[in-house]
FITI-315091 format. One line per field, with one value per residue (C-alpha): residue number from 1; residue in one letter; chain; x, y, z. Coordinates in Angstrom, 2 decimals. Example, Ala and Ser with C-alpha at 12.3 -4.5 7.8 and 13.67 -1.06 7.14 Angstrom:
// residues 2
n = c(1,2);
res = c(A,S);
chain = c(A,A);
east = c(12.30,13.67);
north = c(-4.50,-1.06);
up = c(7.80,7.14);
// end
This chain:
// residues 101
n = c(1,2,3,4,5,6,7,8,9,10,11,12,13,14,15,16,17,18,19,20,21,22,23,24,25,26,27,28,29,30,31,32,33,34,35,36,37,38,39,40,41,42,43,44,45,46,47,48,49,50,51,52,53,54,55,56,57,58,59,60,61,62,63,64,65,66,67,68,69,70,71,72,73,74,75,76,77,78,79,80,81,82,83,84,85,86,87,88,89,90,91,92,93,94,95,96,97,98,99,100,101);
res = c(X,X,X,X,X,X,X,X,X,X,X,X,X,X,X,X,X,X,X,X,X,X,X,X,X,X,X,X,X,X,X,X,X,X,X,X,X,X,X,X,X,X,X,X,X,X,X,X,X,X,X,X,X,X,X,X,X,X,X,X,X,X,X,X,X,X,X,X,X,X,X,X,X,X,X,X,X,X,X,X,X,X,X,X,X,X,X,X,X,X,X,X,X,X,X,X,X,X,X,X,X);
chain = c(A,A,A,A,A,A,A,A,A,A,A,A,A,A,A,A,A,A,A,A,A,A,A,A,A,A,A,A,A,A,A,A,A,A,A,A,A,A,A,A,A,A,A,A,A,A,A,A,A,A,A,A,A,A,A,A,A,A,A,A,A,A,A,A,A,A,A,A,A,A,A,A,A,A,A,A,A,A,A,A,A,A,A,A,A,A,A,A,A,A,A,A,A,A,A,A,A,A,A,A,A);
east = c(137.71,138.31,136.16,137.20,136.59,137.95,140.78,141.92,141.24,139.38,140.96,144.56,143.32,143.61,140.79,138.15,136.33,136.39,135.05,132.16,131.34,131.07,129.74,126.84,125.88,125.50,123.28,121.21,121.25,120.52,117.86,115.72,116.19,114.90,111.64,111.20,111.01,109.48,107.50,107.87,109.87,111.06,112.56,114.25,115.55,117.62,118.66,119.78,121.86,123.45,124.67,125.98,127.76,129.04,130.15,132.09,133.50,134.55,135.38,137.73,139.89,140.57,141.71,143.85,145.65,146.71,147.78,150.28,150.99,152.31,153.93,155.89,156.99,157.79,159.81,161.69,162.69,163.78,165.95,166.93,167.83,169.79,172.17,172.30,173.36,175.48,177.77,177.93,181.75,182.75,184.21,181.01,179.52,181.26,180.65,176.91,177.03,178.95,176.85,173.79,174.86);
north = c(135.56,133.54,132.35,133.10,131.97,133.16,134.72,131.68,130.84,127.74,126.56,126.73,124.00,120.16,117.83,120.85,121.14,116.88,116.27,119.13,117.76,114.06,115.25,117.26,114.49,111.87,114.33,114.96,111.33,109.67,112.25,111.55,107.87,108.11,110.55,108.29,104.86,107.17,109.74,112.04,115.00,116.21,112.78,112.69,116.31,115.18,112.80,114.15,117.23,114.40,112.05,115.39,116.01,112.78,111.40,115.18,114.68,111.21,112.16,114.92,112.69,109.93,112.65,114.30,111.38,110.20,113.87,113.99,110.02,111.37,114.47,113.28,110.11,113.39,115.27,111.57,111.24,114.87,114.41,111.22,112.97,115.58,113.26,111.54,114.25,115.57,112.44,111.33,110.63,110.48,108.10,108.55,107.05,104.10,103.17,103.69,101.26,98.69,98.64,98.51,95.53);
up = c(117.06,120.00,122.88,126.37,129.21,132.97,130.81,128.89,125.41,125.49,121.90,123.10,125.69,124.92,124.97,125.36,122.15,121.61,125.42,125.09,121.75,122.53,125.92,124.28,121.55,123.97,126.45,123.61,122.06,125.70,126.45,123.08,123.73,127.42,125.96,123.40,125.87,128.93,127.12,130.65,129.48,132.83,133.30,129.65,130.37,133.82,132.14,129.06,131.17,133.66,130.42,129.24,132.15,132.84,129.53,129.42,132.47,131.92,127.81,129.41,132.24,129.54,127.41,129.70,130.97,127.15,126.57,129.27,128.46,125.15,126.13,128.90,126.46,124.07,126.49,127.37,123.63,122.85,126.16,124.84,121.17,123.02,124.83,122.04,119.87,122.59,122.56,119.12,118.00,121.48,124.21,125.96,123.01,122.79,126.46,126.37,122.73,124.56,127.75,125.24,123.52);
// end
């Protein structure tokens, strides 16, 4: 059974489960360290929720960017194959290998 939210199925989305993992660990690791050097728990508590909300915010951009990094290098290289495979054993061929060399 899946989770959904506003209609979309939060495990078919990249990066989601990493950045709310890493984002709720270091909330709650950030928010004992701050009780434990403070000892005021309304302090520790903001503090804990905006570490959480930044480091999944900033957990979620650097994911994002290196996912479309690699899929637009992907989509390069099967276009790449496809020419490739297109052209082999032809005159086309042997102009792009002599250019190449």
């Amino acid at each position: 059974q899946s989770f959904f939210i506003f209609g979309r199925d939060v495990s078919q989305i990249p990066c989601f489960r990493n950045s709310f993992l890493y984002g709720i660990s270091g909330g709650i690791g950030i928010g004992v360290l701050t009780f434990l050097g403070t000892s005021r728990t309304h302090l520790s508590t903001h503090v804990g929720f905006g570490s959480f909300f930044c480091g999944t915010v900033v957990y979620w951009m650097a994911c994002r960017y290196q996912w479309s990094a690699r899929r637009f290098e992907q989509t390069q290289l099967r276009e790449a194959m496809r020419r490739q495979a297109q052209y082999e054993g032809t005159e086309v061929e042997r102009d792009l290998d002599l250019k190449s060399a």
